[in-house]
N, C-alpha and C positions, 0 to 999 in steps of 0.2 A: 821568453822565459817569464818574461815579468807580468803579461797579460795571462800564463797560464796560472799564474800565482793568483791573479786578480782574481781570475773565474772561479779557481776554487773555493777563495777567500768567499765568493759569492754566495755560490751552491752552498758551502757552511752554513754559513747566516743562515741561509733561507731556509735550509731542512730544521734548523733549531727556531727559526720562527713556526713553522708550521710544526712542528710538534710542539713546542710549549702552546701554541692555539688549540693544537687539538687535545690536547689534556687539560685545559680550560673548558672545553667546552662539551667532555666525555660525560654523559649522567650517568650516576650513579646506579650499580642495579638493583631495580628493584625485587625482584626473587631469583633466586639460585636453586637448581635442581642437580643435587651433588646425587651421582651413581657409582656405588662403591662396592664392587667387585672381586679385588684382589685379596687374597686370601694370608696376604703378608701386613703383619702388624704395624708396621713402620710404615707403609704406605698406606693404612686403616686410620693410625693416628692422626697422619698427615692431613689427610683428607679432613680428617674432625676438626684441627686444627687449624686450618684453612678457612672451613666452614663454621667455626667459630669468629673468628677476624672477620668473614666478611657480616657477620648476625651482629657484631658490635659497631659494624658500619653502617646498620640498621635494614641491610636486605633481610626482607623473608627467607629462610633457607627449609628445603622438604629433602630428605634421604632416602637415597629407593636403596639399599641392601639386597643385593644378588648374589648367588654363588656361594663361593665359603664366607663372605663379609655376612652374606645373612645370618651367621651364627653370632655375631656381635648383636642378634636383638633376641638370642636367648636369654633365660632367667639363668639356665646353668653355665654360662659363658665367663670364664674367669679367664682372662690371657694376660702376660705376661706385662710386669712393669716397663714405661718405654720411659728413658730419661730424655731432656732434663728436669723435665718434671714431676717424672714419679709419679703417672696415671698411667691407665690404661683405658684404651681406644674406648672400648664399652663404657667407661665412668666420663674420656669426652662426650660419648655420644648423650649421656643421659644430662649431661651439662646444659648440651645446647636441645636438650627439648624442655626442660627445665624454663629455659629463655624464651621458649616456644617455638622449635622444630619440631614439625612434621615428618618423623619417623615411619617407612612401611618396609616390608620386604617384597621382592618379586613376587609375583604372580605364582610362578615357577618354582620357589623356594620350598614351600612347605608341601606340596603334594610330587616331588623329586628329593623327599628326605627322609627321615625315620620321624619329623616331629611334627606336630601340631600345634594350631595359633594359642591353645592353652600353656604352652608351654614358651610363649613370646614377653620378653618385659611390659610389664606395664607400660600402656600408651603408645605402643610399636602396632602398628594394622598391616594388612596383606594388601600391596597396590592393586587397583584396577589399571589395566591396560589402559582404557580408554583417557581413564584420567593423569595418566604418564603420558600419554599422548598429547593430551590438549597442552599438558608444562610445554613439553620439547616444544610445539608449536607455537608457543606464546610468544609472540615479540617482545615479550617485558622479564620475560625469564632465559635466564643464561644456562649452560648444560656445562656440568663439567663430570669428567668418569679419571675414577682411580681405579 
């Protein structure tokens, strides 16, 4: 009993060294390619939200807008206040390109909808495939989808 106590006492240690090592020694990332898709404002926010924290940790962060998110880079896009801070997804988003995020929508977006890039906020562009690709593929950029 007393050697099994030992051993675990061990393994403890040692999983809590090797994770406080490896979170010492995690680098930071340097761009973030947030894909936001879901067409629910709480998970819109979230994502903005998220993607703000990490743009104040100093990563690059670029926004691909797909599906119903893509209407969050309308000019007519007004939705609804999300507490507890009394913005909306749209006024995050234009926060952090403000800060300098790279804002597009899908490829797919505008010619599978009733609108046109004229009618996209200011500083939002239509991605290229290709150049969505090279992000995903980057060993320096991280991928994350709401």
């Amino acid at each position: 009993m007393k050697n099994k106590r030992l051993a675990t006492l061990a393994l403890g240690t040692a999983l809590l060294t090797t994770g406080a090592q490896a979170q010492e020694h995690t680098p930071n990332i340097k761009d973030a390619l947030v894909i936001v898709n879901s067409g629910s404002l709480q998970t819109q926010g979230m994502a903005m939200v998220l993607a703000s924290a990490m743009q104040a940790q100093g990563t690059s962060i670029n926004i691909l807008l797909c599906d119903k998110a893509g209407d969050l880079a309308l000019q007519e896009t007004q939705s609804a206040v999300l507490q507890p801070k009394g913005v909306t997804p749209e006024q995050l988003l234009a926060k952090l390109q403000q800060a300098g995020a790279k804002v597009d929508v899908c490829a797919l977006y505008l010619p599978n909808s009733t609108h046109n890039k004229d009618q996209l906020r200011a500083g939002v562009g239509v991605a290229m495939p290709a150049d969505i690709a090279q992000q995903m593929t980057n060993i320096n950029t991280r991928v994350f989808n709401f």
